[in-house]
C-alpha positions in Angstrom: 0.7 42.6 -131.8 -0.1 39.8 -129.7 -1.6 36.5 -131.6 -3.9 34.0 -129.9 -2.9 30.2 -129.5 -5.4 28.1 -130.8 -6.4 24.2 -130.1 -5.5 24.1 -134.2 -1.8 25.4 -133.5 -1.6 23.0 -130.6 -2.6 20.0 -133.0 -0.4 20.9 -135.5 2.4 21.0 -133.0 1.7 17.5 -131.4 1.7 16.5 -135.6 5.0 18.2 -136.0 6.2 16.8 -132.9 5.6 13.7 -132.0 4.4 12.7 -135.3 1.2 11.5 -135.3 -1.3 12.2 -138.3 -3.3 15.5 -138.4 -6.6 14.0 -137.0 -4.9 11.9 -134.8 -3.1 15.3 -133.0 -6.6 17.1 -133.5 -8.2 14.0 -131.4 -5.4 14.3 -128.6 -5.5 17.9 -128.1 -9.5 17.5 -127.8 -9.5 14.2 -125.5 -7.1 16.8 -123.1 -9.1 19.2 -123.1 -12.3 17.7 -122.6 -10.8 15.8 -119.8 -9.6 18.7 -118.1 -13.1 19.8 -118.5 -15.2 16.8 -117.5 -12.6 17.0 -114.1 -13.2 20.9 -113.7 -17.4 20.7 -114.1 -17.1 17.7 -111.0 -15.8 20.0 -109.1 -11.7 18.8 -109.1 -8.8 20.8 -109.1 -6.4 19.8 -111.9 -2.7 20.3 -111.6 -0.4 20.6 -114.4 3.5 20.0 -113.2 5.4 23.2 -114.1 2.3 25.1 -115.6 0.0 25.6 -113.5 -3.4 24.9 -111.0 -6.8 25.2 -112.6 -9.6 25.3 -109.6 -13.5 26.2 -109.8 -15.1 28.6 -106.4 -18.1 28.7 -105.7 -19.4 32.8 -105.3 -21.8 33.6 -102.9 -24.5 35.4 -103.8 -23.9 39.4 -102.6 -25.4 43.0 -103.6 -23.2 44.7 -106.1 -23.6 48.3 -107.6 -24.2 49.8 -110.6 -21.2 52.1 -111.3 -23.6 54.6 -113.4 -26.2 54.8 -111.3 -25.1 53.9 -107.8 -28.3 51.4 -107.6 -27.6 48.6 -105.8 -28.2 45.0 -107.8 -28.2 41.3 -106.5 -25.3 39.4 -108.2 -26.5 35.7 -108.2 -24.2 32.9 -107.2 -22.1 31.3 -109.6 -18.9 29.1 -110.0 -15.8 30.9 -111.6 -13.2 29.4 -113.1 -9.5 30.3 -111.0 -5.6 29.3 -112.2 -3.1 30.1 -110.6 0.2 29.9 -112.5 3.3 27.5 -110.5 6.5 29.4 -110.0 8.3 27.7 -112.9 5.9 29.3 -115.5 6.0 32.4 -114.0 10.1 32.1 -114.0 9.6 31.6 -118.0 7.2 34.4 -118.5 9.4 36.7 -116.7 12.0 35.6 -118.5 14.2 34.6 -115.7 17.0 32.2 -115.9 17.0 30.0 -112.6 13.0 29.0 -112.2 13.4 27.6 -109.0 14.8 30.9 -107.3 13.7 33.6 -106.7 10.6 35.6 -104.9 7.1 34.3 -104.4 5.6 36.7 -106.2 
C-alpha cells in the first residue's frame, strides 16, 4: 500500500531537520512551493539539481474522439503541466547504485 507525501510530512521533516519551529518549516515548505508556482504560471521552466525539470506546453487546440461513441469533439487549448525526472532520480528510483551510469532511459 502506497502512502501519499504531503506538504505537512515535508514541514515536519524541515522541523526535524534543520530545526526550525513547526510554523516556521510550514512557512518554508509553502514560500517553495508557491515560488515554484508563481515561476511555472509566468511561463518558466524550473530546474531542481538531481530531481528533476518542471516545464508548462502550451496544447493546441485539435479534434479528439469520444471512445463510446466514435463522435468526434473539439478539445480546446490548454497549458499542461510536464516534469521530466534527471537521471540521478531515476538512478534512486530504480534503485541503482552508480547514478551517474548507466542508460538514458
Amino acid at each position: 500500500m502506497s502512502r501519499t507525501l504531503t506538504r505537512a510530512d515535508l514541514s515536519e521533516a524541515v522541523h526535524r531537520k534543520v530545526g526550525l519551529s513547526r510554523t516556521e518549516s510550514a512557512d518554508l515548505v509553502k514560500t517553495v512551493i508557491d515560488l515554484i508556482s508563481n515561476a511555472l504560471i509566468d511561463g518558466q521552466q524550473v530546474k531542481l539539481s538531481s530531481f528533476g525539470t518542471f516545464d508548462v506546453r502550451d496544447k493546441r487546440e485539435r479534434v479528439g474522439r469520444n471512445p463510446k461513441t466514435g463522435e468526434e469533439v473539439p478539445i480546446t487549448p490548454r497549458r499542461v503541466l510536464v516534469f521530466r525526472p534527471s537521471q540521478i532520480m531515476k538512478a534512486i528510483v530504480n534503485n541503482e547504485h552508480n547514478p551517474k551510469g548507466g542508460s538514458d532511459d
